[in-house]
C-alpha positions as CSV (number, residue, x, y, z in Angstrom):
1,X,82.7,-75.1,-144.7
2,X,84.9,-76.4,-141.8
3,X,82.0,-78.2,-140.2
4,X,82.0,-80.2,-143.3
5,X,85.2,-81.1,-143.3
6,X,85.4,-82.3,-140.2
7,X,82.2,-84.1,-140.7
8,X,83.7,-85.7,-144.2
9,X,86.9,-86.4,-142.4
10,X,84.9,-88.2,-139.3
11,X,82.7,-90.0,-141.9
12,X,85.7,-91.0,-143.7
13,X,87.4,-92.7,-140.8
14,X,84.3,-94.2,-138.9
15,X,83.9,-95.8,-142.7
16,X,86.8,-97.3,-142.8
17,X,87.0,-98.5,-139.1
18,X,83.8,-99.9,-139.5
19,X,84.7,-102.0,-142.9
20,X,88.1,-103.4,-140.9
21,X,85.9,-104.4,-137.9
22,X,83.7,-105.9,-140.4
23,X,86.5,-107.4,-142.4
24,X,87.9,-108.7,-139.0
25,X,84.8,-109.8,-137.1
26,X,83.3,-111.8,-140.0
27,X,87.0,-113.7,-140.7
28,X,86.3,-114.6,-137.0
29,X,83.0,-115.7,-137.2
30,X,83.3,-117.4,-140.1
């Protein structure tokens, strides 16, 4: 149960750091 959590949780932020360097990196680029 707390391995998925923690797993959730990581998901969650590697997610959203990965949409913002997306965001970022394609307003760059383009």
């Amino acid at each position: 149960a707390v391995l998925a959590i923690i797993f959730a949780l990581a998901g969650m932020l590697i997610y959203i750091g990965w949409r913002f360097d997306f965001k970022f990196a394609g307003g760059a680029i383009f």
